[in-house]
C-alpha positions in Angstrom: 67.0 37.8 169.3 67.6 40.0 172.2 68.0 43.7 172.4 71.8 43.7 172.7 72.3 41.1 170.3 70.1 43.4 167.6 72.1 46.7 168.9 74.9 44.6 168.0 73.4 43.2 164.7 73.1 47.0 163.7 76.3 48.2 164.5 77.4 45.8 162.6 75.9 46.0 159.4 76.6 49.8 160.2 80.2 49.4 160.5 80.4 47.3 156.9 78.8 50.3 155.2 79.9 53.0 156.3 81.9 53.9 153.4 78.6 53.3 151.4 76.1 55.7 153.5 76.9 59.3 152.5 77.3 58.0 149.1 73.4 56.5 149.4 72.2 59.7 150.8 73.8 61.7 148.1 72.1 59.8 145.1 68.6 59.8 147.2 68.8 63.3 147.4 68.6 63.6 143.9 66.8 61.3 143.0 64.2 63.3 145.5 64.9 66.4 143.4 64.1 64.9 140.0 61.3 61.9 140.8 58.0 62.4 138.4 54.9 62.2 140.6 53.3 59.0 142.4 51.7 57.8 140.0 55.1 57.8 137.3 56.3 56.4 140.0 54.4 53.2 140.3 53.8 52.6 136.8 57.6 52.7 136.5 58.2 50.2 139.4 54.9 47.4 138.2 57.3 46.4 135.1 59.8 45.2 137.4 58.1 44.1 140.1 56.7 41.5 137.3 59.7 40.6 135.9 61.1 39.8 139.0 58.6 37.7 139.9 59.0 35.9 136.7 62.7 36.0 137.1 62.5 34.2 140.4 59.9 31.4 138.8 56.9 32.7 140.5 53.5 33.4 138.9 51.0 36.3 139.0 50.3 35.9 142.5 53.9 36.8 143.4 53.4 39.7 140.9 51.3 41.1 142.5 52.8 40.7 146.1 55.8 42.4 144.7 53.9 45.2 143.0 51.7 45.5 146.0 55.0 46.0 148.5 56.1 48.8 145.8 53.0 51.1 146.2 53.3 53.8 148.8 49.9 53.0 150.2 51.3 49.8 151.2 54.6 51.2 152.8 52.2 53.6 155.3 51.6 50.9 157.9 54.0 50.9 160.9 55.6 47.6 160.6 54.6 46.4 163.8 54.5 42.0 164.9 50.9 41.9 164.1 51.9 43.4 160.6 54.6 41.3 160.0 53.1 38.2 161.0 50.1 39.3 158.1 52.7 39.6 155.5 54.5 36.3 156.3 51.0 34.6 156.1 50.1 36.1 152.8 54.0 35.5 151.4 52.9 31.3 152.8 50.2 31.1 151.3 51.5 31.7 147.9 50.7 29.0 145.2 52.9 27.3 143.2 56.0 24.4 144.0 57.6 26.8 146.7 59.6 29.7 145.0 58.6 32.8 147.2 57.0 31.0 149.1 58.1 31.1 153.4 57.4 28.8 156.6 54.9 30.1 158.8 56.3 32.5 161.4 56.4 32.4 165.4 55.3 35.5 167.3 58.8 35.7 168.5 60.1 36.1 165.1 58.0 38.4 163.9 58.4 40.7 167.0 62.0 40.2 166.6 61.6 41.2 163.0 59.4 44.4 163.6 62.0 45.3 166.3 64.8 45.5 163.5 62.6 47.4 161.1 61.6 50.0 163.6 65.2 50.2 165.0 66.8 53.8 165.1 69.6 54.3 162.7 70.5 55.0 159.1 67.3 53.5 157.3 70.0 51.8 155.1 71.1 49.9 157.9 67.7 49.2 159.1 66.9 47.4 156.0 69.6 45.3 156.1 69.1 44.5 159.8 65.1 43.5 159.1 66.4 41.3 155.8 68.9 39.2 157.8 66.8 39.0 160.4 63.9 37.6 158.7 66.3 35.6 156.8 67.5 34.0 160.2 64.3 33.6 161.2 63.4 31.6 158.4 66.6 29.5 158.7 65.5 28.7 162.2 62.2 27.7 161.4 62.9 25.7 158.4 66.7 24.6 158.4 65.8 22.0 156.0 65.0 24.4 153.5 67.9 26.6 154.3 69.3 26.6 150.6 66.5 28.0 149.6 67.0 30.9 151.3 67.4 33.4 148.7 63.8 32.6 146.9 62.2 33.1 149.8 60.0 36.8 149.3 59.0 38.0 152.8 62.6 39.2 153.8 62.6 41.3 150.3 59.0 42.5 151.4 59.8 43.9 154.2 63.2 45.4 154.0 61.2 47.5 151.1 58.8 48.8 153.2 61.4 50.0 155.7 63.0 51.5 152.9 60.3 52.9 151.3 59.1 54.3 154.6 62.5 55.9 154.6 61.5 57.7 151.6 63.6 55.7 149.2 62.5 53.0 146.4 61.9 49.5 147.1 64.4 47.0 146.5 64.0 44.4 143.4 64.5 41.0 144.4 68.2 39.4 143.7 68.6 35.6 143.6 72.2 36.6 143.7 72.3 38.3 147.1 75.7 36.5 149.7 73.9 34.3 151.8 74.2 35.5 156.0 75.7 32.8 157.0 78.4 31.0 155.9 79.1 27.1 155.4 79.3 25.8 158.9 76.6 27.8 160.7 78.5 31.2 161.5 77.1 34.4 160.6 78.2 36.3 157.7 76.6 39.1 157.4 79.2 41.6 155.8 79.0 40.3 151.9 75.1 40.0 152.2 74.8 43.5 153.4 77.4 45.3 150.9 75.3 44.1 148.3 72.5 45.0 149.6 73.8 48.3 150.0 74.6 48.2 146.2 71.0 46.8 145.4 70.1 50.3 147.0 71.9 52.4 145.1 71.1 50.5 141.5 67.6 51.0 142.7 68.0 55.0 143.3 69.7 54.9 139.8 66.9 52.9 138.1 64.3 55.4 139.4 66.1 58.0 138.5 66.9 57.0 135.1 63.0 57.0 134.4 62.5 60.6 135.4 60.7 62.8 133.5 63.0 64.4 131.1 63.3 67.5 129.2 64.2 67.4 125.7 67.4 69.1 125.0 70.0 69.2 122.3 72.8 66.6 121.9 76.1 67.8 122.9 79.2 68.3 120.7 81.5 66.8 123.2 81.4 65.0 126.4 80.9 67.1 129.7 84.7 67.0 131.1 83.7 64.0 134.6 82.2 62.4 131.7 85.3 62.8 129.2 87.9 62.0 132.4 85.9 58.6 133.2 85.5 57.7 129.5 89.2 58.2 128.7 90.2 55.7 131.8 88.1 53.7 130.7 89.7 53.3 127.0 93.2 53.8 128.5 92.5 50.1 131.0 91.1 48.8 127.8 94.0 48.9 126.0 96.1 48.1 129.0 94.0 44.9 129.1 94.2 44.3 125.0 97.9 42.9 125.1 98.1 40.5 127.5 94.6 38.9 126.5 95.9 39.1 123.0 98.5 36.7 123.7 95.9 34.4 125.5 93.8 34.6 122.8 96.9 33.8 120.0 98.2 30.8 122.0 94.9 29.4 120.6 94.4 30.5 117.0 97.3 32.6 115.6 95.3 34.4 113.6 93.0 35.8 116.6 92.9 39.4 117.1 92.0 42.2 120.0 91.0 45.8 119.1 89.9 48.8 121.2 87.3 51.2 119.4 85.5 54.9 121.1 82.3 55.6 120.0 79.2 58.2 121.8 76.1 58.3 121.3 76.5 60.8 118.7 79.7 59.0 116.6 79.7 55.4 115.9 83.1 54.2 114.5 82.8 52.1 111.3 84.4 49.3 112.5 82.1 48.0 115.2 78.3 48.8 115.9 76.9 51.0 118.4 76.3 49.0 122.0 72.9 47.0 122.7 70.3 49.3 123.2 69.4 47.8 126.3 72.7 48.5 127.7 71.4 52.4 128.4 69.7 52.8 131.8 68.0 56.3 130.1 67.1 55.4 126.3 68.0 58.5 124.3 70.9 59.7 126.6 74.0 61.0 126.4 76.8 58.0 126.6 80.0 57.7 125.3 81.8 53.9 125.1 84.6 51.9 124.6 84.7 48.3 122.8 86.7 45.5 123.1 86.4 43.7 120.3 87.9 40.0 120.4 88.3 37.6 117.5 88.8 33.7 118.1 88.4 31.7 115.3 84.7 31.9 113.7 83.6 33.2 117.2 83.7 37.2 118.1 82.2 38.7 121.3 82.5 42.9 121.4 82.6 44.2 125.0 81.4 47.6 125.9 81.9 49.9 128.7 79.8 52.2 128.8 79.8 55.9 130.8 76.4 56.9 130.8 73.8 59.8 131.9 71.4 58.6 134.4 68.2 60.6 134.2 67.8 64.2 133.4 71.6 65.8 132.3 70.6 68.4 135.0 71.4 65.5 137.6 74.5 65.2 136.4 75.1 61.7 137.6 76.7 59.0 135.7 77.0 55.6 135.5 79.3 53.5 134.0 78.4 49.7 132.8 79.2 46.8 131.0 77.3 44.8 128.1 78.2 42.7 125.0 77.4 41.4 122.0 78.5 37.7 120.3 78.5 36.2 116.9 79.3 32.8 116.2 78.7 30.8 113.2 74.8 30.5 114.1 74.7 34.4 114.0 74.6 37.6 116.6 73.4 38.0 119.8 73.3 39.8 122.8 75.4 38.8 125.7 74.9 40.0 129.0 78.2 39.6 131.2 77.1 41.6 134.4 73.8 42.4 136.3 72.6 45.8 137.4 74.2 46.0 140.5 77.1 45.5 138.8 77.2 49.4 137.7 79.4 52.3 138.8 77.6 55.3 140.1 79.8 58.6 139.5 77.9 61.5 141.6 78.3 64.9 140.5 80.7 66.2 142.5 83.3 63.3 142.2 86.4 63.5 140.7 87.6 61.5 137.9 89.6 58.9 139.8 87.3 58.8 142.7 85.7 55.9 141.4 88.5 54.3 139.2 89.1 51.3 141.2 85.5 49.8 141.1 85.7 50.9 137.6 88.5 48.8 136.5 87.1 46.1 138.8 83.8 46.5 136.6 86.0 46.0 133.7 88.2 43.4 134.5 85.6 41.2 135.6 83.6 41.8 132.5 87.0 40.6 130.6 87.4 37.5 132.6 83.6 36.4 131.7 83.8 37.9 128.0 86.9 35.5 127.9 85.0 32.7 129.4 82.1 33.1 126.8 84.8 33.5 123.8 86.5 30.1 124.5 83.5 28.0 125.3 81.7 29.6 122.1 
């Protein structure tokens, strides 16, 4: 890769977020203002790291790669060829059947990788730019493993350390991430780096939800961004509730489809309080609407949740989906949407500043609570 081709590359990736950037540098900034020190900070990051090696069928050895990359000793080092080139060897010389695991790298690619994590620009950008780099690279090196892509760990390594050198968390690996080129060969970089960018953010808003917190009392009523999201959020519920109603009734006539509120300080008789690990902050301050669908023996309650992320001081929200299923063999948990799936609500937005990805959010949480109901 050439200069002008990577000057290109980053405009690029630039130009796709855009819309994404201020909104990054909002939540890092406070996420700065309310981190606990270094060492809360890496004892709150080795839990994932772990579980996402596990998550990605890797052993301890890719544990420990991933909690390695999440210490800020490790994110010191100019990421320079030479550097790059030691990474890629230790991320090849991983055991194991191949998960993680990368083709050895030329010096060209490496340099061409360093070059993208040391470019100047938003270190958003720059991230992205050193991931689908390194992901090229790899592709190049090893087309025949090319589906693999997404398993492989160095390009997660070392868009983290740009990142963290940046001064923001590391990223957590995502199996799910839009692959950079499409089918056919051309490049595609404009899905891959969105979610990216929102692999960012859900990592700024998993940091900060394990901030220290002050204990303070419970509040009578719902702060009024809070109360203007959660009322949206109830009011495209029930928009929702009629014509899924009839979906559900051309199956079983006596099927049924009923909206319920609830907090975290009133739980409605009717239906139980949402999974506790539906709260990015255990103990705060949410406030929820339920879904709750009926087919037959089979019954799936979906929440939408509006949340506090860290401290209240923060004031940032976020606002999530999660459900719960019983069938004839009993309840359980059913998770319809990852992480990155979240809403973030800053505190200076205004209600219906983020009220179309919310009703995306809960529209595609219907269509897979639906999917679950009529396979159950």
């Amino acid at each position: 890769m050439d200069t002008l081709s990577g000057d290109a590359t980053s405009r690029a990736i630039e130009g796709h977020l855009r819309p994404d950037l201020d909104d990054l540098d909002r939540l890092r900034t406070v996420w700065a203002e309310h981190r606990g020190s270094p060492e809360e900070r890496a004892l709150a990051r080795r839990e994932p790291a772990r579980r996402s090696s596990y998550d990605l069928g890797g052993g301890p050895a890719l544990a420990e790669l991933l909690e390695a990359t999440a210490s800020e000793e490790m994110s010191g080092r100019a990421i320079t060829s030479d550097y790059v080139a030691e990474l890629a060897e230790r991320a090849t010389s991983l055991p194991g059947p191949g998960t993680g695991r990368c083709p050895r790298l030329a010096e060209a690619h490496a340099a061409d990788i360093a070059r993208a994590a040391s470019a100047p620009g938003h270190p958003v950008v720059r991230a992205v730019h050193t991931y689908v780099t390194c992901v090229e690279a790899l592709r190049e090196t090893a087309p025949e493993e090319a589906d693999g892509g997404p398993g492989w760990i160095l390009p997660w390594v070392l868009s983290s350390l740009v990142l963290q050198r940046a001064d923001f968390p590391p990223l957590v690996p995502d199996p799910g991430v839009p692959a950079c080129t499409a089918a056919g060969g051309s490049r595609r970089i404009d899905l891959c780096a969105r979610h990216l960018a929102r692999l960012v953010a859900t990592s700024l808003r998993t940091e900060l939800s394990r901030s220290p917190s002050r204990p303070g009392t419970a509040r009578v009523s719902a702060p009024p961004l809070a109360a203007a999201i959660h009322r949206r959020a109830l009011e495209h519920l029930h928009e929702r509730r009629g014509p899924l109603l009839q979906v559900l009734g051309s199956l079983d006539t006596d099927a049924r489809a009923d909206v319920h509120a609830g907090s975290a300080q009133q739980v409605p008789q009717a239906v139980a309080a949402p999974p506790e690990r539906a709260l990015l902050t255990p103990g705060a301050d949410h406030w929820w609407g339920c879904l709750s669908l009926a087919l037959g023996e089979a019954a799936l309650d979906l929440y939408v949740i509006v949340q506090e992320v860290g401290p209240a001081s923060a004031g940032v929200l976020a606002v999530t989906a999660d459900a719960r299923a019983t069938t004839g063999a009993g309840a359980r948990e059913a998770p319809l949407m990852a992480d990155v799936d979240g809403v973030t609500v800053m505190p200076n937005d205004s209600a219906d500043d983020r009220r179309p990805l919310i009703r995306d959010l809960i529209d595609e949480a219907l269509s897979r609570a639906m999917d679950q109901l009529t396979r159950a």
